[in-house]
N, CA, C and O of each residue as an XYZ file, in Angstrom:
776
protein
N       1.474    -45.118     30.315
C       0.451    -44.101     30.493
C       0.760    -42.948     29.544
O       1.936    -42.649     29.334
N      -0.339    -42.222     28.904
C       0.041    -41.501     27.884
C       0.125    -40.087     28.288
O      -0.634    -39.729     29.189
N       0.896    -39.263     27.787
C       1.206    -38.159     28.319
C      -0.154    -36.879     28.859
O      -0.158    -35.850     29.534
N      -0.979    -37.534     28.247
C      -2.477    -36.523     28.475
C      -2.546    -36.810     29.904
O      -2.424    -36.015     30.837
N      -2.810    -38.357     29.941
C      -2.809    -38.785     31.545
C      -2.205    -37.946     32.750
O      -2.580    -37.236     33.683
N      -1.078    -38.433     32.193
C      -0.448    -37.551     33.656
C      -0.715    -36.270     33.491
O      -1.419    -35.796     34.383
N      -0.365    -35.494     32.586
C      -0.774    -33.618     32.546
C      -2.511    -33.588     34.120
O      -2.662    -33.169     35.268
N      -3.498    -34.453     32.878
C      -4.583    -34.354     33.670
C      -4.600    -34.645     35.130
O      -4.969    -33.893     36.032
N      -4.093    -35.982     35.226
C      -4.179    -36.439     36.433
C      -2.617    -36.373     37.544
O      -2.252    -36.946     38.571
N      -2.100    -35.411     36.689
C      -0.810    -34.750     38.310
C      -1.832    -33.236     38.782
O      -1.791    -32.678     39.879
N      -2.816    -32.785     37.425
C      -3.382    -31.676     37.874
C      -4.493    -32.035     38.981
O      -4.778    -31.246     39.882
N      -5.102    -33.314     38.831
C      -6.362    -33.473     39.649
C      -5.536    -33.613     40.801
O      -5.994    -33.084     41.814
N      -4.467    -34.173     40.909
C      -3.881    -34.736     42.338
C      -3.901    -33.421     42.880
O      -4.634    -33.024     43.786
N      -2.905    -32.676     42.161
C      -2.367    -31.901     43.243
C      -3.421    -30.311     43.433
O      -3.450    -29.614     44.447
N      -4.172    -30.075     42.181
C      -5.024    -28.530     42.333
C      -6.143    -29.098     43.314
O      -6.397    -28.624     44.421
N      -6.725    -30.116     42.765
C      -8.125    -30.345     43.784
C      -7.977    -31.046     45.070
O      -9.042    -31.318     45.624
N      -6.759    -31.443     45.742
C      -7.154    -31.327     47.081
C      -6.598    -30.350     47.544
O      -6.672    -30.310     48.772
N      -5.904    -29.289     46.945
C      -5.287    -28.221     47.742
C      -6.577    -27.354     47.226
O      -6.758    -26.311     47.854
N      -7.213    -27.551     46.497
C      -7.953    -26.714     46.224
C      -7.488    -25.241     45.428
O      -7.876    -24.161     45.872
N      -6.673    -25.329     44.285
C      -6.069    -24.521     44.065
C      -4.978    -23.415     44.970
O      -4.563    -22.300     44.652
N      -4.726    -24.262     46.232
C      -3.870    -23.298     46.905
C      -2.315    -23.447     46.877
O      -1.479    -24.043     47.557
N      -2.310    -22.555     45.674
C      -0.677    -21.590     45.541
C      -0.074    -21.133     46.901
O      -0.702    -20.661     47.849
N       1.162    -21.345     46.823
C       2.190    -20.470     47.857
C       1.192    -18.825     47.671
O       0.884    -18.191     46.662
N       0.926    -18.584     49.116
C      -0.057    -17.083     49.518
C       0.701    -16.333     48.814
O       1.881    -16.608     48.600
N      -0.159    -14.817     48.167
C      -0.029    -14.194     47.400
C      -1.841    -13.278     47.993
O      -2.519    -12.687     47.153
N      -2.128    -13.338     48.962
C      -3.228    -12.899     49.837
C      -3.221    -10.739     48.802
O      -2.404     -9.901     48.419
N      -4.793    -10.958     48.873
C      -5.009     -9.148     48.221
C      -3.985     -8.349     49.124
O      -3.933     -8.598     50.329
N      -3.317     -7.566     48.655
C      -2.639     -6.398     49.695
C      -4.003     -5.366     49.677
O      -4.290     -5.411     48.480
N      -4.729     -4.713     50.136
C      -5.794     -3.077     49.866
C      -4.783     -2.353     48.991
O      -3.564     -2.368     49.160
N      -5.293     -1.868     48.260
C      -3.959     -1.020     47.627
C      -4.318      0.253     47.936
O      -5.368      0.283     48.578
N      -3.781      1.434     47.693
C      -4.083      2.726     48.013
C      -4.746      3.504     47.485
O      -3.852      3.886     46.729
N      -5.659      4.162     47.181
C      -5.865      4.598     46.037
C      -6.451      3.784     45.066
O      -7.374      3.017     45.341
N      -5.882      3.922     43.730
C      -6.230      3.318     42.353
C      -4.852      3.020     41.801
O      -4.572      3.835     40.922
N      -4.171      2.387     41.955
C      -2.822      2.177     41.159
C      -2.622      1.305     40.182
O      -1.603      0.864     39.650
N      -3.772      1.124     40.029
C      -3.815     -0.371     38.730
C      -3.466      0.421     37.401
O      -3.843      1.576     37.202
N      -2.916     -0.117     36.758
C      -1.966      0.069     35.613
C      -3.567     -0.188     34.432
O      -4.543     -0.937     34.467
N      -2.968      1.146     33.300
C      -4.344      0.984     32.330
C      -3.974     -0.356     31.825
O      -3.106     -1.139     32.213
N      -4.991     -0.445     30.699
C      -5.076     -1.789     30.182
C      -4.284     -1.461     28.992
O      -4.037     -2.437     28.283
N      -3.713     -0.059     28.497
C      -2.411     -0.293     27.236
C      -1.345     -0.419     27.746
O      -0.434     -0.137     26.968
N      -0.982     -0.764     28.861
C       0.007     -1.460     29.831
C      -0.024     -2.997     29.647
O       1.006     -3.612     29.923
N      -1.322     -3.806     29.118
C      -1.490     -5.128     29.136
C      -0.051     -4.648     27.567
O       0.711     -3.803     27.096
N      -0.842     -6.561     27.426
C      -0.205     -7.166     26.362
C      -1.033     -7.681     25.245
O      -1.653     -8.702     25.541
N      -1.204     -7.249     24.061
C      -1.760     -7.769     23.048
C      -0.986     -8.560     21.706
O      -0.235     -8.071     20.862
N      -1.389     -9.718     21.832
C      -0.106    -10.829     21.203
C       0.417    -10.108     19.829
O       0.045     -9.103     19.225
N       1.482    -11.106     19.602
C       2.552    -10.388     18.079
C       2.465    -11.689     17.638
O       2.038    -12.668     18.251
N       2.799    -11.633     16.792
C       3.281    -13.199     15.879
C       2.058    -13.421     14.908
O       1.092    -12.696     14.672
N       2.379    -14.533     14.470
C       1.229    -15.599     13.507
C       0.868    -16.731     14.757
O       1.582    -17.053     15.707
N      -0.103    -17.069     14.500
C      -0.584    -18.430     14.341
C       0.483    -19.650     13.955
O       1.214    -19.718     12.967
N       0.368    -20.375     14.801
C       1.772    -21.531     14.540
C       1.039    -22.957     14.837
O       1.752    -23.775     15.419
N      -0.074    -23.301     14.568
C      -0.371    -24.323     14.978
C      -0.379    -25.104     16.453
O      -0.019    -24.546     17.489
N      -0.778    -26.279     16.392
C      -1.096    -27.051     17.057
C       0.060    -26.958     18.116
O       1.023    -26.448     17.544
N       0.370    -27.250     19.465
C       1.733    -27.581     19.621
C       1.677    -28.225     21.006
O       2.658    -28.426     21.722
N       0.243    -28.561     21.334
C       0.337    -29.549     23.089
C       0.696    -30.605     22.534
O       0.618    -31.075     21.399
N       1.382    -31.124     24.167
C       1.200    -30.667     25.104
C       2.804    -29.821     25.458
O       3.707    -30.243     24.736
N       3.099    -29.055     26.151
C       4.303    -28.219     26.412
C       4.038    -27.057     27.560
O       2.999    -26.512     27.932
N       5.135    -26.941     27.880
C       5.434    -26.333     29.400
C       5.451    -24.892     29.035
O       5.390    -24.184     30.041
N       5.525    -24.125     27.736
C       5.406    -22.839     27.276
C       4.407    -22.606     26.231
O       4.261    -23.350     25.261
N       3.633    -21.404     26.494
C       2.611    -20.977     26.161
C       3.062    -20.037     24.667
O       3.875    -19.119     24.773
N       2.602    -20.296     23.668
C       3.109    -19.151     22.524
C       2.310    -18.359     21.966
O       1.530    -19.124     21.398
N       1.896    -17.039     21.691
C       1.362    -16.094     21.659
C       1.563    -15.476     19.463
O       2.346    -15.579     18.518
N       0.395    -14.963     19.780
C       0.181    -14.225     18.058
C      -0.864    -13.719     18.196
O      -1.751    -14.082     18.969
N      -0.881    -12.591     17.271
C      -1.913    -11.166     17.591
C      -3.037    -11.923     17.337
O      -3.121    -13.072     16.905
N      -3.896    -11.129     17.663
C      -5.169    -12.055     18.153
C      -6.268    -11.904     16.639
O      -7.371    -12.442     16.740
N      -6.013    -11.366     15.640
C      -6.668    -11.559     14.462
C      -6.047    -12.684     13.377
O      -6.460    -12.871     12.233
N      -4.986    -13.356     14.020
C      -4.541    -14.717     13.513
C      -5.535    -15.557     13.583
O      -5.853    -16.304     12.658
N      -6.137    -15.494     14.755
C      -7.066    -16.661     15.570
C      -8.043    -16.111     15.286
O      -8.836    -16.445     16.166
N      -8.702    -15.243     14.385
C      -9.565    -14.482     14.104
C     -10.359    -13.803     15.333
O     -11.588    -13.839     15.287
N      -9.842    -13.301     16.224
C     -10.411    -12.217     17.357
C      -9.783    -10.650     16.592
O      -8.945    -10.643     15.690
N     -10.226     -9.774     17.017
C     -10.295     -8.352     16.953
C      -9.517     -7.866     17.886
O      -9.862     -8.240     19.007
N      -8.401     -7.027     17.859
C      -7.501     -6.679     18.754
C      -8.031     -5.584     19.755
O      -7.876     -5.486     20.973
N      -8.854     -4.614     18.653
C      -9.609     -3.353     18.897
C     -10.644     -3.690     20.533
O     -10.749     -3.109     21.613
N     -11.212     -4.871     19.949
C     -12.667     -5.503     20.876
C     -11.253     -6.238     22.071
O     -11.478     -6.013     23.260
N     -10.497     -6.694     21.897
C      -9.975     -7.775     23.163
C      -9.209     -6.258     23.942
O      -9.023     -6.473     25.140
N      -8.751     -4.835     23.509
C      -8.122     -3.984     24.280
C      -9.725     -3.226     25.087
O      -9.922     -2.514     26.072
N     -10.241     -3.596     24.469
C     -11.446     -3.250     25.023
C     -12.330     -3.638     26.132
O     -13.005     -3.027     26.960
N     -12.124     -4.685     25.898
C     -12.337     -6.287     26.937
C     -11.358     -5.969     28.036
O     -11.840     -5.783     29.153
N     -10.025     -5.878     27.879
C      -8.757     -5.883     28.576
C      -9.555     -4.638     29.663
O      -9.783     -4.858     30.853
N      -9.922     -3.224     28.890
C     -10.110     -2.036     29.593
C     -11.479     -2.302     30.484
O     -11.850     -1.653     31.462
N     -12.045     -3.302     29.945
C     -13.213     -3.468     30.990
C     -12.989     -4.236     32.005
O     -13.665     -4.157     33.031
N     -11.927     -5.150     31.837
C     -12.070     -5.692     32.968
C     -10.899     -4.903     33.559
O     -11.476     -4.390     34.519
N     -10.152     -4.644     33.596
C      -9.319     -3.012     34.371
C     -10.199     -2.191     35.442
O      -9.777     -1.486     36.358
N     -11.446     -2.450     35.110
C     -12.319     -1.405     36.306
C     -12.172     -1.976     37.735
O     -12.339     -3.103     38.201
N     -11.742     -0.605     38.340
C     -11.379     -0.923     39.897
C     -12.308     -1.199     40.685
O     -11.888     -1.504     41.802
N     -13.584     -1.225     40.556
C     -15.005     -1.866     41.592
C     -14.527     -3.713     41.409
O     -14.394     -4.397     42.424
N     -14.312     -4.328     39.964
C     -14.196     -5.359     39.685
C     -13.247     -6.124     40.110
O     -13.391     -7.345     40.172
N     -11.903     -5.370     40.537
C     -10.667     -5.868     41.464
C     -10.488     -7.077     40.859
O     -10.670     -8.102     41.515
N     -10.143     -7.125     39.652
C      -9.652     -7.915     39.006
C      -8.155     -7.645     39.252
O      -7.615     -6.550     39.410
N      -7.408     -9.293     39.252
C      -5.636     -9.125     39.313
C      -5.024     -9.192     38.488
O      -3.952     -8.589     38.440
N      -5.377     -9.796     37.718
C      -4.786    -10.148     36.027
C      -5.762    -11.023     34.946
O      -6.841    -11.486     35.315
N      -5.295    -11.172     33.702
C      -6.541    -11.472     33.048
C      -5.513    -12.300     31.755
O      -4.674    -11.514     31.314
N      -5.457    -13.532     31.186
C      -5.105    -13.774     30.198
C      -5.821    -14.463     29.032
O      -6.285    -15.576     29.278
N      -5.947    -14.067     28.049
C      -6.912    -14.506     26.825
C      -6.107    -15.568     26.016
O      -5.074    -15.259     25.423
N      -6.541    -16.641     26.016
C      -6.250    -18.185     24.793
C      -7.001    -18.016     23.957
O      -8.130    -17.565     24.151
N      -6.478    -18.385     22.701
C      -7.653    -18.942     21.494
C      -6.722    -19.852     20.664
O      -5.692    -19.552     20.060
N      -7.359    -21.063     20.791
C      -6.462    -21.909     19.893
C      -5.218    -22.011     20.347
O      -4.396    -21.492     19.591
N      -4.724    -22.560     21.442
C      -3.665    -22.783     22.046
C      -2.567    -21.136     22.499
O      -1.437    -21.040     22.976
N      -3.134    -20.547     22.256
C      -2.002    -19.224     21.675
C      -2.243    -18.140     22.894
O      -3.367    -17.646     22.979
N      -1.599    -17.895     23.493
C      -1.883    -16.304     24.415
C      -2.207    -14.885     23.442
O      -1.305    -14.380     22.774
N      -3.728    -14.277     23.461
C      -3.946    -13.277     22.316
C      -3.421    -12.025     23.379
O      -2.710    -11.109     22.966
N      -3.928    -12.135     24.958
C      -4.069    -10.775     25.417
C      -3.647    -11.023     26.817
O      -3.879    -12.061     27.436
N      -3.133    -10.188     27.179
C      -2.492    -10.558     28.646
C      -2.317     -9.503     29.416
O      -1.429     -8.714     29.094
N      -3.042     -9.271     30.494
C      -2.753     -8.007     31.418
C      -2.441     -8.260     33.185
O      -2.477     -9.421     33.592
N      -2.173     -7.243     34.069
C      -2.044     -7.545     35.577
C      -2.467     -6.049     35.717
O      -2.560     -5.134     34.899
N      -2.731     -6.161     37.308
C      -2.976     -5.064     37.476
C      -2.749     -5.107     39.481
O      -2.902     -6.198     40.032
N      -2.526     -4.312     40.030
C      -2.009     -3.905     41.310
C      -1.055     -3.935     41.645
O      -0.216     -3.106     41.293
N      -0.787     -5.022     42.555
C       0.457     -5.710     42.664
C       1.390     -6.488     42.021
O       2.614     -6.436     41.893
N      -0.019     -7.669     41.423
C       0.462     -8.581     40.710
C       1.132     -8.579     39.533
O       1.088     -7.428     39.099
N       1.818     -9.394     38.690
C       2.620     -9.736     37.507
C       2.465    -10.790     37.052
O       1.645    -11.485     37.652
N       3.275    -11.528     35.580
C       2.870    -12.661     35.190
C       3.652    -13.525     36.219
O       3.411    -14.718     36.031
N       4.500    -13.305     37.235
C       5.098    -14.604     37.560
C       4.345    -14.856     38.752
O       4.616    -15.927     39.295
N       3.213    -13.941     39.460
C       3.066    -14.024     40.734
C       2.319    -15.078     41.066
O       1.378    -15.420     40.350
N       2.607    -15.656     42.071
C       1.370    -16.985     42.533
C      -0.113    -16.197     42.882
O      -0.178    -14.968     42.847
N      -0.991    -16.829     43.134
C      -2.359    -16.421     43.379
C      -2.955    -17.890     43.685
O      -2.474    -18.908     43.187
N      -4.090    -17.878     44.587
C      -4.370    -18.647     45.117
C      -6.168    -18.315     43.981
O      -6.796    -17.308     43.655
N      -6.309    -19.615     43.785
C      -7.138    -19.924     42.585
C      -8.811    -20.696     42.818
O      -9.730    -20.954     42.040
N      -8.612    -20.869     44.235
C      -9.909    -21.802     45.171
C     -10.525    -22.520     43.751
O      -9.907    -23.021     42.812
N     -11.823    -22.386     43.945
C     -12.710    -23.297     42.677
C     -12.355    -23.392     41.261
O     -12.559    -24.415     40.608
N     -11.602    -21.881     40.581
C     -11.128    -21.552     39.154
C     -10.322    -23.346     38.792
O     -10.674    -24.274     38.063
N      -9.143    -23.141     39.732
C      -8.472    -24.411     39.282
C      -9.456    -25.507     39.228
O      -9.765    -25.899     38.103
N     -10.036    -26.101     40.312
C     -10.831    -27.218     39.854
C     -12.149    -27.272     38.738
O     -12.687    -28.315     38.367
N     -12.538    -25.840     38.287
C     -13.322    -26.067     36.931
C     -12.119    -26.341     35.579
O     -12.250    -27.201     34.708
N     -11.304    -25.654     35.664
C     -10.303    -26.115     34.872
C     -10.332    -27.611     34.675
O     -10.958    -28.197     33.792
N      -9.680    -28.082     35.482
C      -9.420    -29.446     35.494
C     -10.536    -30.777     35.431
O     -10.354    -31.935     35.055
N     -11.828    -30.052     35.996
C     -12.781    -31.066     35.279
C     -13.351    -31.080     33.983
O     -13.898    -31.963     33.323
N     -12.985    -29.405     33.696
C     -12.966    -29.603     32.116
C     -12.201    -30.386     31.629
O     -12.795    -31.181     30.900
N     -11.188    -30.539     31.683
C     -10.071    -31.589     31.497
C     -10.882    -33.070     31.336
O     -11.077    -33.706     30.300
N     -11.187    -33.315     32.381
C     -11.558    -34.390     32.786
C     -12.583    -34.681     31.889
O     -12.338    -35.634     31.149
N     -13.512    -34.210     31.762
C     -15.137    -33.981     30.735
C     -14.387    -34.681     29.405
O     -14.611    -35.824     29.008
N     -13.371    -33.652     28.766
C     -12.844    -34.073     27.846
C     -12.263    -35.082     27.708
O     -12.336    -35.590     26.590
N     -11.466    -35.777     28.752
C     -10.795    -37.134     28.284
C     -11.933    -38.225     28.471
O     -11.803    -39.374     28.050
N     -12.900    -37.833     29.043
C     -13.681    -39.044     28.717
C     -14.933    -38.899     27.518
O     -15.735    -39.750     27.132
N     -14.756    -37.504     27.115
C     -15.505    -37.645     25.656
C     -14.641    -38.449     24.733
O     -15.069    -39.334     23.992
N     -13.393    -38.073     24.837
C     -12.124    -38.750     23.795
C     -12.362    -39.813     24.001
O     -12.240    -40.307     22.880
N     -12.837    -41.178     25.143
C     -12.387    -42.264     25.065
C     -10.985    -42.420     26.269
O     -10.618    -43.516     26.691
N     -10.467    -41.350     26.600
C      -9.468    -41.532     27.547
C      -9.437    -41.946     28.321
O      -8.301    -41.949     28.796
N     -10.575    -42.692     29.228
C     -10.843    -42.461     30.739
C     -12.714    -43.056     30.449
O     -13.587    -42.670     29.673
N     -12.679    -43.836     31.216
C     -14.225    -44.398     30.800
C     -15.413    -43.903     31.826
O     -16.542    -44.363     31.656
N     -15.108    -42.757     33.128
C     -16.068    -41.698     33.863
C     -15.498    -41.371     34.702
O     -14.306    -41.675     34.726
N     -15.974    -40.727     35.607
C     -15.694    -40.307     36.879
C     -15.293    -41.207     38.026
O     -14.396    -41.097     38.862
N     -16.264    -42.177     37.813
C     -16.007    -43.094     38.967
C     -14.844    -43.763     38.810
O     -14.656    -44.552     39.736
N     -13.862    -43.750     37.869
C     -12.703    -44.519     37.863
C     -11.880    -44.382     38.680
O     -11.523    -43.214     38.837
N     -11.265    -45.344     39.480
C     -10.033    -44.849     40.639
C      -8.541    -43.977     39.806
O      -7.840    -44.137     38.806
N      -8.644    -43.155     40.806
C      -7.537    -42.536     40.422
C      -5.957    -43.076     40.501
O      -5.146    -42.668     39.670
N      -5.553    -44.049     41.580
C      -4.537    -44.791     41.792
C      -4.322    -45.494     40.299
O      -3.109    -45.582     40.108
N      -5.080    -46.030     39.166
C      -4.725    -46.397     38.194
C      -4.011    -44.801     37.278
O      -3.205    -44.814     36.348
N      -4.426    -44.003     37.709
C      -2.719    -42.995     36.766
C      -2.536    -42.114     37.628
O      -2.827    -40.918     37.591
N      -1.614    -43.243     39.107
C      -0.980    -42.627     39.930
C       0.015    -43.491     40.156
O      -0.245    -44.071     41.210
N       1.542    -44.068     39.468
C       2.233    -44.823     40.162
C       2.394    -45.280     41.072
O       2.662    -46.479     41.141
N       2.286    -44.442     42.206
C       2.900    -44.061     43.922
C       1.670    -44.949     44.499
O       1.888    -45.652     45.486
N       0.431    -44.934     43.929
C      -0.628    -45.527     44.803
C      -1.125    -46.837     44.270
O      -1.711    -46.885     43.189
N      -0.915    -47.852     44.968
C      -1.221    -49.177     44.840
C      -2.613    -49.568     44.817
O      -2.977    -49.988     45.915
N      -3.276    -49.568     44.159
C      -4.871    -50.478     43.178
C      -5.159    -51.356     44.230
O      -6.141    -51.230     44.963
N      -4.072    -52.507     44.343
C      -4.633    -53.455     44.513
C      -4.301    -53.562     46.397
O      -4.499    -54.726     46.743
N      -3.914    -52.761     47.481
C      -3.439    -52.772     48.389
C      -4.875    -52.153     49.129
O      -4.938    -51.018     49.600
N      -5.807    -52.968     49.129
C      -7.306    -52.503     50.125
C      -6.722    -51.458     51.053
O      -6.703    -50.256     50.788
N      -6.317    -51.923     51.995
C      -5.249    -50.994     52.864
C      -5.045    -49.561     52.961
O      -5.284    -48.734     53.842
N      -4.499    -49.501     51.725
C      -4.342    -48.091     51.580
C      -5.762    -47.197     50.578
O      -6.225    -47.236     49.438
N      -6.017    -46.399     51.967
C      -7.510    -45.836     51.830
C      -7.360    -45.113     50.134
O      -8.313    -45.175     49.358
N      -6.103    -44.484     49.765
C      -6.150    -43.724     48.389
C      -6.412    -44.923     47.006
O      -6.748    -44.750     45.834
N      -6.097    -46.080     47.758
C      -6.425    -46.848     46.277
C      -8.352    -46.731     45.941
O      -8.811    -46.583     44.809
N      -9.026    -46.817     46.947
C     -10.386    -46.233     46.396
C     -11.061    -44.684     46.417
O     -12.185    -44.310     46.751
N     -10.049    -44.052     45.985
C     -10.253    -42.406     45.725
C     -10.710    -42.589     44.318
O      -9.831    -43.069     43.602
N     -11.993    -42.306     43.645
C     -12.296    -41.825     42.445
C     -12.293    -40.755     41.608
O     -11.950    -39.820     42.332
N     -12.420    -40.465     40.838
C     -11.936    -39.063     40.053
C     -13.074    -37.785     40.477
O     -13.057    -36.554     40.443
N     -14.051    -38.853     40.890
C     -15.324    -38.311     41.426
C     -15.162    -37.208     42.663
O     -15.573    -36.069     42.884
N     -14.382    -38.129     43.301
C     -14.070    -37.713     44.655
C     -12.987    -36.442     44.354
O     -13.442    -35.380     44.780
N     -11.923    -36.339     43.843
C     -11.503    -35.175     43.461
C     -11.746    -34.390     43.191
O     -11.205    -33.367     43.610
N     -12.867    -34.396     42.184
C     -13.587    -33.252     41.503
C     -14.837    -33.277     42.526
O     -15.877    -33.141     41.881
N     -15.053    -33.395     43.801
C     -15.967    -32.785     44.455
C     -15.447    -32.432     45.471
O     -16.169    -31.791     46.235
N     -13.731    -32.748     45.977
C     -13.296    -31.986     46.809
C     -13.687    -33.398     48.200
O     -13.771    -32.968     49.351
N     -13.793    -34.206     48.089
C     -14.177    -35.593     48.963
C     -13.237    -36.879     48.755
O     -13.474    -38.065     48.526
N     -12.154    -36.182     48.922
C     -11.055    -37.973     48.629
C     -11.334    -38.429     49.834
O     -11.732    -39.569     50.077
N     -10.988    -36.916     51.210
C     -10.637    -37.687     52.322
C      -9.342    -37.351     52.747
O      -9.099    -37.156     53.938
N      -8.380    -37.256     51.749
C      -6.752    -36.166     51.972
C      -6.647    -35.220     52.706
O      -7.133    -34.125     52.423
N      -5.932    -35.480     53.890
C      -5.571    -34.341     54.738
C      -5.417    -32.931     54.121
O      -5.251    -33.197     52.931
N      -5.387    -31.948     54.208
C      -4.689    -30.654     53.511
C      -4.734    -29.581     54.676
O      -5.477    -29.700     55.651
N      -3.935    -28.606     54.494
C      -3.997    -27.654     55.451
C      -4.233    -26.566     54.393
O      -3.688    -26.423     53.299
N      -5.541    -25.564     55.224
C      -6.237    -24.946     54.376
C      -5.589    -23.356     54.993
O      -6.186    -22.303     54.770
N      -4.344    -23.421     55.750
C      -3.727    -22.163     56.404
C      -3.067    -21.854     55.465
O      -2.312    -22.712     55.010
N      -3.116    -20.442     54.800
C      -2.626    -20.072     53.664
C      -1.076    -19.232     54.202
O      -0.068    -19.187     53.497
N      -1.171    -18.729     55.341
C       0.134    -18.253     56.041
C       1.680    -19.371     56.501
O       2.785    -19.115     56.980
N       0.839    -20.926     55.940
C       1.882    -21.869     56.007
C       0.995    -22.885     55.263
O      -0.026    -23.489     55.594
N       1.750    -22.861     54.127
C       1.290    -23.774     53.025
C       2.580    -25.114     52.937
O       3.707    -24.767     52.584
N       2.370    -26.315     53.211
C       2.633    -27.336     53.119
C       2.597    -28.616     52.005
O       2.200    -29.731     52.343
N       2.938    -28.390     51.003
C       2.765    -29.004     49.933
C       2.602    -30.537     49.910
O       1.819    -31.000     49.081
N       3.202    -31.293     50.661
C       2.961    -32.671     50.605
C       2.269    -32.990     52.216
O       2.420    -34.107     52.710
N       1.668    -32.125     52.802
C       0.304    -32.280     53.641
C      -0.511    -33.354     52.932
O      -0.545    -34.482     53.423
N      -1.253    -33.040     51.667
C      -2.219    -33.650     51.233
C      -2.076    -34.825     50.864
O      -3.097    -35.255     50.328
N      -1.055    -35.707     50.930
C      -0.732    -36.879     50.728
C      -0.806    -37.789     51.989
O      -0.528    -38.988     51.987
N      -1.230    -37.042     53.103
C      -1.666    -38.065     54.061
C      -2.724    -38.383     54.290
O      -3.533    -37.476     54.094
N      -3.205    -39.444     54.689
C      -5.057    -40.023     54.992
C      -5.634    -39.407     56.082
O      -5.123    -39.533     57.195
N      -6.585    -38.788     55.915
C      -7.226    -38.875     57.491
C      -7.027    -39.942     58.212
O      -6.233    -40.798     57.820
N      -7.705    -40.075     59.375
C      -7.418    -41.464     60.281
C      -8.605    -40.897     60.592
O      -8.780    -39.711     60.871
N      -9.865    -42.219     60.514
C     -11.184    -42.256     61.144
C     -11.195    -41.817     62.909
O     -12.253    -41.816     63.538
């Protein structure tokens, strides 16, 4: 199985039946206005370095490498900074590269956040794409074919007819616990029982 595979399909497993739910990281109210301006963000340094997926670190260069405007993305950064908008953080890609990167309240770059629908448009973008490539021949394909753990050919086991379909609409059928005050990570690996 080729490495796109799994990236895509450990993401469908595990974001879309949790539904993007991260270890809680729930809004605190904050007091006041304490959100940090947006020349507190981060606006990338470096060059442009090419191509470099797939990889577990993200690499960053000022954002007129990638031909964006630094002026217009601190600008962008400051708009979305407005406190009606309660935005938590905000990070800008172009061409593989982090251009602009900000937080604001509580949050930081390491903090979890719970992501509901965001993650699963992500990932069917994903998905869209490997089957424009040829990767993956639609939706309806079972997912147990780039899942080791789940046996194809074992009728039996209800996950061998989970389709990609079914992931990306949030309908495998996978147990999950949707209590964000006790998040259970391998919950979702059990079947309902009719």
């Amino acid at each position: 199985m080729t490495t796109i595979y799994r990236y895509v399909f450990a993401a469908l497993l595990i974001v879309l039946p949790l539904n993007g739910c991260s270890t809680p990281s729930q809004k605190t109210p904050l007091k006041g206005d304490d959100r940090t301006s947006a020349g507190a963000g981060y606006i990338g340094q470096g060059e442009y370095t090419g191509t470099y997926w797939p990889t577990r670190e993200w690499r960053k260069c000022k954002p007129e490498a990638v031909g964006m405007s630094s002026e217009k993305l601190l600008k962008a950064i400051e708009y979305a900074a407005t406190p009606a908008f309660n935005t938590d953080g905000l990070a800008v890609v172009r061409n593989g590269h982090i251009v602009g990167e900000a937080y604001w309240g509580n949050f930081r770059i390491d903090s979890k956040h719970v992501s509901h629908s965001m993650a699963k448009s992500f990932t069917s973008s994903l998905v869209g794409i490997a089957i424009d490539n040829g990767q993956i021949t639609g939706v309806d394909e079972n997912i147990c074919k780039f899942c080791d753990e789940w046996d194809c050919d074992d009728r039996n086991d209800r996950r061998s007819r989970i389709t990609l379909r079914h992931a990306m609409t949030l309908t495998t059928g996978l147990e999950w616990n949707e209590n964000w005050s006790k998040w259970e990570p391998m919950l979702w690996l059990r079947v309902r029982r009719p």
